[in-house]
Structure formats: structure tokens, C-alpha cells
MIZA-626595 format. One record per residue: residue number from 1; residue in three letters; x, y, z of N, C-alpha, C, O in turn. Coordinates in Angstrom, 3 decimals, m for minus. Atoms other than C-alpha are relative to their C-alpha. Layout:
// MIZA-626595
+-----+------+----------+----------+----------+----------+----------+----------+----------+----------+----------+----------+----------+----------+
| seq | type |       nX |       nY |       nZ |      caX |      caY |      caZ |       cX |       cY |       cZ |       oX |       oY |       oZ |
+-----+------+----------+----------+----------+----------+----------+----------+----------+----------+----------+----------+----------+----------+
| NUM |  ALA |        X |        Y |        Z |        X |        Y |        Z |        X |        Y |        Z |        X |        Y |        Z |
...
+-----+------+----------+----------+----------+----------+----------+----------+----------+----------+----------+----------+----------+----------+
// end
This chain:
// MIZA-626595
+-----+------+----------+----------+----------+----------+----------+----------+----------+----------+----------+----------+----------+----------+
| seq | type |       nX |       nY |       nZ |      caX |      caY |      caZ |       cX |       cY |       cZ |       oX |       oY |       oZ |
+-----+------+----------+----------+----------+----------+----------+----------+----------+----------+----------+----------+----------+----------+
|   1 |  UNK |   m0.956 |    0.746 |   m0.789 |  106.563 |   85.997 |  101.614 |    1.304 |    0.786 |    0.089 |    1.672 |    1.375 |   m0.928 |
|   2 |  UNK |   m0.945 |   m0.751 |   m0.289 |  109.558 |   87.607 |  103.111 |    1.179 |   m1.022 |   m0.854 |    1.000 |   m2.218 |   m1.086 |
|   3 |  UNK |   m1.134 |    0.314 |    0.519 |  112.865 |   86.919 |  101.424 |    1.107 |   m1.204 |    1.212 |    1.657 |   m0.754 |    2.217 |
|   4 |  UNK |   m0.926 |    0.891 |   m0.425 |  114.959 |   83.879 |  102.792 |    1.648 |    0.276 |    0.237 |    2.377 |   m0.092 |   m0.684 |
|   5 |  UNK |   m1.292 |   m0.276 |   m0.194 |  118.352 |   84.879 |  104.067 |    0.448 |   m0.672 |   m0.163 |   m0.070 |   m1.779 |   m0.013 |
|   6 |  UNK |   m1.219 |    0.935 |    0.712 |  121.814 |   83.448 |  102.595 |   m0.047 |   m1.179 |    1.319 |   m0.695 |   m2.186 |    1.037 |
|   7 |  UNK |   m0.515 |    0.511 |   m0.816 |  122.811 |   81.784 |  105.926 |   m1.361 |   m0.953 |    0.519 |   m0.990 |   m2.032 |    0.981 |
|   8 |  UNK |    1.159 |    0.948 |    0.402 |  118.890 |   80.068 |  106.050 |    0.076 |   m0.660 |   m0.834 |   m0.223 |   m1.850 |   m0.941 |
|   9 |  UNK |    0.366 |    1.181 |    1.164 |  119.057 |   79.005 |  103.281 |    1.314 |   m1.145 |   m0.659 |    1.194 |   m2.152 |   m1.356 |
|  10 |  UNK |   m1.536 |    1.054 |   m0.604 |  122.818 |   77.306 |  103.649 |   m0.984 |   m1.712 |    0.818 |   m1.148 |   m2.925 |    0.686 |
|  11 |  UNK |    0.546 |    0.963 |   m0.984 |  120.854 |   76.121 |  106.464 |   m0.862 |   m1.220 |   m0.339 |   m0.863 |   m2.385 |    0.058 |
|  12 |  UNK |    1.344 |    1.387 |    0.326 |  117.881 |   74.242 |  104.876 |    1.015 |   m0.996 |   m0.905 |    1.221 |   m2.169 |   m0.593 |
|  13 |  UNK |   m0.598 |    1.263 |    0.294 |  120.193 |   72.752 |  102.311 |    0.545 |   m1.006 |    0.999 |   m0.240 |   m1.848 |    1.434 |
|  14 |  UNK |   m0.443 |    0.791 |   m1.708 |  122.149 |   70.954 |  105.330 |   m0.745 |   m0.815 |    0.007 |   m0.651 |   m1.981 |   m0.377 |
|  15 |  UNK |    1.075 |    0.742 |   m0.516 |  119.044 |   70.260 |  106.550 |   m0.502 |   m1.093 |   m0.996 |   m0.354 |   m2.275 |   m0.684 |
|  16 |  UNK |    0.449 |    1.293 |    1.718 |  117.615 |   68.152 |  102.871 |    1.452 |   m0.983 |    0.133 |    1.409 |   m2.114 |    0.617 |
|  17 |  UNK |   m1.059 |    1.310 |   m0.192 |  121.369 |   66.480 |  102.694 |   m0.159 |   m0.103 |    0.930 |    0.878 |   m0.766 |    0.974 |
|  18 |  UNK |   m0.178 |    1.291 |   m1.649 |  121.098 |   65.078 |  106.149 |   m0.798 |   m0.815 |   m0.266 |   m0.461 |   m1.953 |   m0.593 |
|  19 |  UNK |    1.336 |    0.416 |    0.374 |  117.612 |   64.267 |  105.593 |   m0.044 |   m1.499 |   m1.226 |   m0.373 |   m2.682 |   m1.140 |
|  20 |  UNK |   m0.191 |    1.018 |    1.166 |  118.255 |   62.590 |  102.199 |    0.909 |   m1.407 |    0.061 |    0.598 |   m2.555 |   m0.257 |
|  21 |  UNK |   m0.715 |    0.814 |    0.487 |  121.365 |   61.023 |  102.413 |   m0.118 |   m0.864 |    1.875 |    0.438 |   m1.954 |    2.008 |
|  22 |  UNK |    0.374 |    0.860 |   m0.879 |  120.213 |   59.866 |  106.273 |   m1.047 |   m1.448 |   m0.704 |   m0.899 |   m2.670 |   m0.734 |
|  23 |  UNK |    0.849 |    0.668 |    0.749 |  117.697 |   58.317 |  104.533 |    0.731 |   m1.116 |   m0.572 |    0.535 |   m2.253 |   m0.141 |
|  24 |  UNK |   m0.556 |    0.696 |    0.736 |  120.042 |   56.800 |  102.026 |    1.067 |   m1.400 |    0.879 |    1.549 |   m2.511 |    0.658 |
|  25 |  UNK |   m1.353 |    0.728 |   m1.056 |  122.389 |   55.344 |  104.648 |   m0.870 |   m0.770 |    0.415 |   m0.719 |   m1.954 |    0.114 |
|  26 |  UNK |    1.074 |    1.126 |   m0.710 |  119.339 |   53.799 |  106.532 |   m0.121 |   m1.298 |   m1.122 |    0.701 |   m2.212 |   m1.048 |
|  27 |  UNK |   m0.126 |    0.438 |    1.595 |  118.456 |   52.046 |  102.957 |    1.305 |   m1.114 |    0.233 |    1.338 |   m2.299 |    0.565 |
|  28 |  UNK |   m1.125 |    0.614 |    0.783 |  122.001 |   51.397 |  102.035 |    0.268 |   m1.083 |    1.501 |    0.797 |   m2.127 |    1.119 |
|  29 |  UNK |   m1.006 |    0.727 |   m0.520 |  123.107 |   49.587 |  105.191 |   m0.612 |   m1.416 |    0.340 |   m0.127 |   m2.486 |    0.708 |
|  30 |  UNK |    1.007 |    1.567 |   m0.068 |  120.067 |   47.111 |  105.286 |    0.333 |   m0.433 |   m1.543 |   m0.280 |   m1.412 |   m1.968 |
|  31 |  UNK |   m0.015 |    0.519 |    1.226 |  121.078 |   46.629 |  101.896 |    1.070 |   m0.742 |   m0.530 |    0.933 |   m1.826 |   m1.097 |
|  32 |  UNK |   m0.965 |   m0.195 |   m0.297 |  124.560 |   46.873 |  101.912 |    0.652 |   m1.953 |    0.037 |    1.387 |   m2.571 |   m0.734 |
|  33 |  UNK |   m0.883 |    1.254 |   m0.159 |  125.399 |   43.275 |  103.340 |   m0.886 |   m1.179 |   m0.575 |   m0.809 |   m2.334 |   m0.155 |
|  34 |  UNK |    0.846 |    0.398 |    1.374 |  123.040 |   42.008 |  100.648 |    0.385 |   m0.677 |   m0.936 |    0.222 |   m1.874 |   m1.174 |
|  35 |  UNK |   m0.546 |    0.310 |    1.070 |  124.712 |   42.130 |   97.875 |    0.932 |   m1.193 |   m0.319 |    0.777 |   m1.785 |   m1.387 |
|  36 |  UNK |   m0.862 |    0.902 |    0.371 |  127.197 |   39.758 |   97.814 |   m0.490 |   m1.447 |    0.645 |    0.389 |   m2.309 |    0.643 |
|  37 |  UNK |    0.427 |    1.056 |   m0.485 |  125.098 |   36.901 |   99.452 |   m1.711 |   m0.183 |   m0.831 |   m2.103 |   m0.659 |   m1.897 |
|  38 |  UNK |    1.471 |    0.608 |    0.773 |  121.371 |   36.680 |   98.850 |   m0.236 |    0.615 |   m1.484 |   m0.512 |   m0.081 |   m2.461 |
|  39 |  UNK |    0.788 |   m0.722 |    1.583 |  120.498 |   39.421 |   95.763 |    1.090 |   m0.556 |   m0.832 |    0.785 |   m0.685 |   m2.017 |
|  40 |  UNK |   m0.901 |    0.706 |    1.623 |  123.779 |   37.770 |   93.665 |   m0.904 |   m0.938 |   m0.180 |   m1.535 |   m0.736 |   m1.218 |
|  41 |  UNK |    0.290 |    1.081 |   m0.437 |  122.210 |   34.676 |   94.577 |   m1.615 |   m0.085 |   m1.521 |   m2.030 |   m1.015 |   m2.213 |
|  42 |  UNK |    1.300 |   m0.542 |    0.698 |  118.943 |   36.419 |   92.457 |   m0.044 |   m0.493 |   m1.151 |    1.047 |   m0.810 |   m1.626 |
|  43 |  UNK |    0.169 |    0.420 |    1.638 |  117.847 |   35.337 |   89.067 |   m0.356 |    1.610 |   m0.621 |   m1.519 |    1.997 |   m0.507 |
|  44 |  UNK |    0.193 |   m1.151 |    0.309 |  118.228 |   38.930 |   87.543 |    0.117 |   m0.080 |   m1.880 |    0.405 |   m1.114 |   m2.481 |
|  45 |  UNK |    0.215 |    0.892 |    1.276 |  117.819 |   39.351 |   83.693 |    1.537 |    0.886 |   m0.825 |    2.167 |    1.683 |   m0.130 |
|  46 |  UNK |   m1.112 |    0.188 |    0.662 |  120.774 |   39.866 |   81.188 |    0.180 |    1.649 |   m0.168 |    1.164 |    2.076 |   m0.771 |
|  47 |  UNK |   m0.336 |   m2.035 |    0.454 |  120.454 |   44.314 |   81.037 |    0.031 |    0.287 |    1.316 |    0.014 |    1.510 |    1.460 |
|  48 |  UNK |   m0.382 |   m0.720 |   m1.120 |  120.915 |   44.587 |   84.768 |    1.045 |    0.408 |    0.451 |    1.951 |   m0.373 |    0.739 |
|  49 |  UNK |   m1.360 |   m0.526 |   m0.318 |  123.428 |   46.943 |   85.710 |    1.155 |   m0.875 |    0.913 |    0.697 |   m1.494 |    1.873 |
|  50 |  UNK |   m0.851 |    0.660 |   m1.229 |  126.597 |   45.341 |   87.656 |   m0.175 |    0.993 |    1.556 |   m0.919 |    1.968 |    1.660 |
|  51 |  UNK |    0.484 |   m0.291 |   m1.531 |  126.474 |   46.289 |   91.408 |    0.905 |    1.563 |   m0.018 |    0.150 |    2.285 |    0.634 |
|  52 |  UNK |   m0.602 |   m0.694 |   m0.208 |  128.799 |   49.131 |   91.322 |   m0.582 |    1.353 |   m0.649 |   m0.064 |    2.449 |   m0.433 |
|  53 |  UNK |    0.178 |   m1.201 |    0.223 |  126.836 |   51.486 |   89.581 |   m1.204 |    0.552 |    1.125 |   m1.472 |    1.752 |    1.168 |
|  54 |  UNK |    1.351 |   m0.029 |   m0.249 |  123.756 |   51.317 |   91.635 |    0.525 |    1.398 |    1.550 |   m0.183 |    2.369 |    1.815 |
|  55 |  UNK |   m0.702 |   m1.149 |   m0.603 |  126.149 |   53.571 |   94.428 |   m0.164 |    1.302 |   m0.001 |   m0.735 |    2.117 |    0.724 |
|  56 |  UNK |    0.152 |   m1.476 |    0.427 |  126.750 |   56.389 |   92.571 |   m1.223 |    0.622 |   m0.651 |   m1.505 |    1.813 |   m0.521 |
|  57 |  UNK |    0.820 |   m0.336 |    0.488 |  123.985 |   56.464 |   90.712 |   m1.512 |    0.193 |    1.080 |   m2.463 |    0.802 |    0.589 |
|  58 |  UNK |    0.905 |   m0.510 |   m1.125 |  121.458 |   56.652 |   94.271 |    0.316 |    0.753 |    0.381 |   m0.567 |    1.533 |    0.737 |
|  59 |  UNK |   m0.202 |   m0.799 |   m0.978 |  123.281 |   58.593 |   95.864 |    0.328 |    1.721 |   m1.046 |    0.755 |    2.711 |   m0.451 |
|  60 |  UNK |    0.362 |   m0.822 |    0.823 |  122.986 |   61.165 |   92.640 |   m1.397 |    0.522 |    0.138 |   m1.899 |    1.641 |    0.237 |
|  61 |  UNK |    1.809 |   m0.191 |   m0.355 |  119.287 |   60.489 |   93.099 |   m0.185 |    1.131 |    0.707 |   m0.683 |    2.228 |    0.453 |
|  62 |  UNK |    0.544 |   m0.569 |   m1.522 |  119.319 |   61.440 |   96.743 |    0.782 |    1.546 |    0.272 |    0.692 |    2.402 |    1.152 |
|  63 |  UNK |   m0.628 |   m1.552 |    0.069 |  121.360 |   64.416 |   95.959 |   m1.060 |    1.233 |   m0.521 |   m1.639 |    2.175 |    0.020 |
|  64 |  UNK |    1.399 |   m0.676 |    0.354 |  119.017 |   65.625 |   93.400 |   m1.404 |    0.197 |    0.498 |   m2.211 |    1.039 |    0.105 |
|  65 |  UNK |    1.158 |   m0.324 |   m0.666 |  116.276 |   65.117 |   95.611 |    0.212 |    1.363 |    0.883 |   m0.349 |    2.453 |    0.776 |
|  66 |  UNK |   m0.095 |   m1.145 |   m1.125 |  117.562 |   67.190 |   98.504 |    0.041 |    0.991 |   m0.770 |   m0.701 |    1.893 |   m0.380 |
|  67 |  UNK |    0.428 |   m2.022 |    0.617 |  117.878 |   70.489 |   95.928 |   m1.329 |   m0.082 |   m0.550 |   m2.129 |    0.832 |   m0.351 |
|  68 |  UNK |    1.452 |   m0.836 |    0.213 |  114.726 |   69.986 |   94.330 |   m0.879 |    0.158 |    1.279 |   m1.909 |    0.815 |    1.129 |
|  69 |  UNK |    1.061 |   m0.399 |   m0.926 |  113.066 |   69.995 |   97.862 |    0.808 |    1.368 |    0.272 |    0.065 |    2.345 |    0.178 |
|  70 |  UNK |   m0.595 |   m1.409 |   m0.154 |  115.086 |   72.915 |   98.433 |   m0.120 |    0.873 |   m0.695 |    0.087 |    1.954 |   m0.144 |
|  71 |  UNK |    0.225 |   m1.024 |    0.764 |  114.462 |   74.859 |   95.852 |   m1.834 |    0.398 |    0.153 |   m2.391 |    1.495 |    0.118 |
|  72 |  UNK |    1.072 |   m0.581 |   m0.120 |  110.875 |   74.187 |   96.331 |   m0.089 |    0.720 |    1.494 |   m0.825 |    1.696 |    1.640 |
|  73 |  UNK |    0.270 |   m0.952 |   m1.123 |  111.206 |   75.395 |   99.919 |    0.502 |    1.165 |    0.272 |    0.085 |    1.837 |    1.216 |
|  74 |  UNK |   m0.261 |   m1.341 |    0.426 |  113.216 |   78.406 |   98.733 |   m0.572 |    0.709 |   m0.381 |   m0.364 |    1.918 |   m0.283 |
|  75 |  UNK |    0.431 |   m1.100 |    0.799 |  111.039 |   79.526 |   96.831 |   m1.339 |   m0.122 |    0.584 |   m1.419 |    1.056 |    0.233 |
|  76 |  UNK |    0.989 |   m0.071 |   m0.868 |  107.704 |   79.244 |   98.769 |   m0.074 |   m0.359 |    1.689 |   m1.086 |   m0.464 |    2.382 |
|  77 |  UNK |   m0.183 |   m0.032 |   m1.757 |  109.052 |   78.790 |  102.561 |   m0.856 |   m1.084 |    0.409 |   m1.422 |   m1.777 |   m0.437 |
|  78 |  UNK |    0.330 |    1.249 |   m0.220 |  107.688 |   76.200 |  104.802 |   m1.297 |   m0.205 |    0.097 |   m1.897 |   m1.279 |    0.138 |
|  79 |  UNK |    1.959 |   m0.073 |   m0.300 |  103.984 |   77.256 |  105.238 |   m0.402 |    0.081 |   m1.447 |   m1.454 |   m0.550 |   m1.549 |
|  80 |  UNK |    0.125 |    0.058 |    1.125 |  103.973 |   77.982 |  100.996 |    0.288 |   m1.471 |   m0.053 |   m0.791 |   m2.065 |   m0.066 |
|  81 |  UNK |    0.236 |    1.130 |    0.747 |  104.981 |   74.596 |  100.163 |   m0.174 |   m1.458 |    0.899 |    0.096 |   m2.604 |    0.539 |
|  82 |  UNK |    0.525 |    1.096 |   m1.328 |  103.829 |   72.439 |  103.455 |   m0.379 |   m1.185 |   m1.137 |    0.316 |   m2.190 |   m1.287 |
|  83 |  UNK |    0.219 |    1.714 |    0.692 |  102.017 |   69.823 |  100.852 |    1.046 |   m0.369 |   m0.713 |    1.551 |   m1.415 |   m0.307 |
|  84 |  UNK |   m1.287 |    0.412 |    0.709 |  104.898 |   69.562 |   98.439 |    0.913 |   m0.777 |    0.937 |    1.167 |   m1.977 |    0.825 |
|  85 |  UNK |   m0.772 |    0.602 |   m0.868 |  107.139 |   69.171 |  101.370 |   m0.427 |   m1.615 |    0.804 |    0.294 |   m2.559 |    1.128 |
|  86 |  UNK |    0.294 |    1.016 |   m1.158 |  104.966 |   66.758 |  103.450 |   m0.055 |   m1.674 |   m1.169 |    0.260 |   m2.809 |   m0.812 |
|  87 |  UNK |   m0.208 |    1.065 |    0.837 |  104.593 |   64.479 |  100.001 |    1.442 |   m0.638 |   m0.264 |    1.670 |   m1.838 |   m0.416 |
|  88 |  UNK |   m1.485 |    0.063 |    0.030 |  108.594 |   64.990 |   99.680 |    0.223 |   m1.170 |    1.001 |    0.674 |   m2.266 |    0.669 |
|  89 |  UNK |   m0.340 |    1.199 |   m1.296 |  108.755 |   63.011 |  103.376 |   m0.399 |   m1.274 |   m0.317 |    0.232 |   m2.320 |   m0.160 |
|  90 |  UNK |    0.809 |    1.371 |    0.025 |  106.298 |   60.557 |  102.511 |    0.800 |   m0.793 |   m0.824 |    1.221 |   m1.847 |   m0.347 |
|  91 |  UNK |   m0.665 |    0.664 |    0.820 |  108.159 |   59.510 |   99.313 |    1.434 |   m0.581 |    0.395 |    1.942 |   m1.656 |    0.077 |
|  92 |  UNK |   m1.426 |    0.780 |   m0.226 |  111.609 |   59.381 |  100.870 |   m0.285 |   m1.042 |    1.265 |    0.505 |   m1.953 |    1.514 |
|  93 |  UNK |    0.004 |    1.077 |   m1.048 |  110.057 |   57.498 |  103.992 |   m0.312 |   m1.651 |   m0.787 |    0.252 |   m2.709 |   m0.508 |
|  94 |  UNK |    0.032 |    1.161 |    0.626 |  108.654 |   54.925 |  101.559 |    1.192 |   m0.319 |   m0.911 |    1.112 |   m1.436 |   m1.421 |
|  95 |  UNK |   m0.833 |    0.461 |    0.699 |  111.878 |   54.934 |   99.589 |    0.869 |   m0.846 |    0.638 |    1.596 |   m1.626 |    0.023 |
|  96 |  UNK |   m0.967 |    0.051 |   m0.681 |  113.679 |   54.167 |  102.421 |   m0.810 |   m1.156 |    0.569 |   m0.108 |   m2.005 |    1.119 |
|  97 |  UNK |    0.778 |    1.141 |   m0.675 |  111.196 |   51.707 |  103.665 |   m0.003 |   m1.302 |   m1.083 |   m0.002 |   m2.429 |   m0.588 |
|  98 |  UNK |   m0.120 |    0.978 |    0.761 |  111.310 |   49.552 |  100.537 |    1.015 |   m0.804 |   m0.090 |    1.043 |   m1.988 |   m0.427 |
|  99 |  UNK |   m1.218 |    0.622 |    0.039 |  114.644 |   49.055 |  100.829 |    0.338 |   m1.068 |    1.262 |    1.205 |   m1.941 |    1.286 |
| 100 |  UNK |    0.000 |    0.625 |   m1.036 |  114.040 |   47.716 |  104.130 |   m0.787 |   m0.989 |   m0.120 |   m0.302 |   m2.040 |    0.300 |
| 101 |  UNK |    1.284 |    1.241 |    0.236 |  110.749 |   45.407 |  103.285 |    0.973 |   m0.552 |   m0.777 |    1.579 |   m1.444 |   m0.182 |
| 102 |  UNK |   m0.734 |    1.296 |    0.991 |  112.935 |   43.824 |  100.076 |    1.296 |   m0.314 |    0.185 |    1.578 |   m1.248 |   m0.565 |
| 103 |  UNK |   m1.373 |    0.054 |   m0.896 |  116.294 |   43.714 |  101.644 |    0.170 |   m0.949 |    1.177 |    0.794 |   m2.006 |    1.271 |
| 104 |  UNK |    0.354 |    0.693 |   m0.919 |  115.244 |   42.876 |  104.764 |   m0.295 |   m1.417 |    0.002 |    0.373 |   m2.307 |    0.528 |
| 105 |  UNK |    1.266 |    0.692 |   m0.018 |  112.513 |   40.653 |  104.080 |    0.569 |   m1.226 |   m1.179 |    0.077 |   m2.332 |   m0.956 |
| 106 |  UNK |   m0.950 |    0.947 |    0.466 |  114.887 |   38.529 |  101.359 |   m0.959 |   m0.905 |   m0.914 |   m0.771 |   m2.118 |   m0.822 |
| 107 |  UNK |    0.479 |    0.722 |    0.164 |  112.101 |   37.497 |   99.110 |    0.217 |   m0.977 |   m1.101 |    1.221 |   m0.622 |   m1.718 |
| 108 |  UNK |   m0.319 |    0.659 |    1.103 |  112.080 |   34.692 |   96.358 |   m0.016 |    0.072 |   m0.568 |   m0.790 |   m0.826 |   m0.900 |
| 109 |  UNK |    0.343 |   m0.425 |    1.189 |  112.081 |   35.815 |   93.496 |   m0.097 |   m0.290 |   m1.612 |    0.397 |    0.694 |   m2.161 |
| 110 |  UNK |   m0.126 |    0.956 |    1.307 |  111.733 |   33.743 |   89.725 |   m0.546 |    0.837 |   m0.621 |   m1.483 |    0.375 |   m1.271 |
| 111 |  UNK |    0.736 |   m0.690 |    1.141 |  110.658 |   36.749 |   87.806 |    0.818 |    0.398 |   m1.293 |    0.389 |    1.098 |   m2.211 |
| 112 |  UNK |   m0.453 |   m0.029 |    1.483 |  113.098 |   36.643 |   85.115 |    1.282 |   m1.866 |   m0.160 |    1.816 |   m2.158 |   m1.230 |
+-----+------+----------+----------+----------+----------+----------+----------+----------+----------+----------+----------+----------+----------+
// end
């Protein structure tokens, strides 16, 4: 595999944060006007974080995601790590989709 130039590989990061934290934004904004109406509303159990960490601490996630896909596509390009990558999508489409089914979708919940 040929060597990845600086200004490519600028590039792909870019490309993962958009990717990611698009992702995250989709997520966060179905989620977003949530919080302070139905999920308080939640029967949650006595070790759940308060709402303010859950912020920084995704959007750490979705940080760390975008370099490890980047590093794996640094280091084997896009035809080397095609399955890695295409599992990468799948996971953030369903991450991003959950947030939308249980968010969205507002269900009842009595599990603690």
C-alpha cells in the first residue's frame, strides 16, 4: 500500500469528525428536548449519572471513535480495511438510530 499523504490524511480525519459528531448531533437533537420532560419523568435507579455528564462524556465517545476509525484507515487505506470500516458505519448508524427509536419512540419504562 502506498503511503498516505499529510494533507489526506488531515483530510480523512475531517471526514470521521463530521461523520461522527454528524451522527452525534442527529442523536443529540432527538434527544436533546427529552431530557427535561419525559426521561426526568423516568424511574431511573439511585447510581445514574445526573444529566450533565452524559454531554461530555458522548461526545468523548464520538471523538474517540472518529480516530480509531482513522487510524484504522491510516493504516490500511480504504480497500485494506473496507470490512472494519463498513462495520464502523453500521455501528454508528445503529448508535444513532437508537437514540432515535428510544427518544423518539418515548417508551414506558418500570425497570428499576
Amino acid at each position: 500500500m502506498a503511503a498516505i499523504g499529510p494533507k489526506r490524511q488531515v483530510l480523512g480525519l475531517v471526514v470521521l469528525l463530521v461523520l461522527c459528531f454528524g451522527a452525534s448531533g442527529v442523536g443529540g437533537a432527538i434527544t436533546y428536548p427529552q431530557i427535561e420532560g419525559w426521561y426526568a419523568r423516568l424511574p431511573k435507579p439511585t447510581w445514574n449519572p445526573p444529566d450533565w455528564v452524559f454531554g461530555p462524556v458522548w461526545s468523548a465517545l464520538y471523538l474517540c471513535m472518529a480516530i480509531a476509525a482513522w487510524l484504522v484507515w491510516r493504516q490500511s487505506g480504504v480497500a485494506g480495511a473496507r470490512g472494519p470500516l463498513a462495520l464502523f458505519g453500521v455501528q454508528l448508524a445503529l448508535n444513532t438510530l437508537w437514540s432515535c427509536l428510544f427518544f423518539g419512540s418515548q417508551p414506558r419504562l418500570g425497570l428499576c
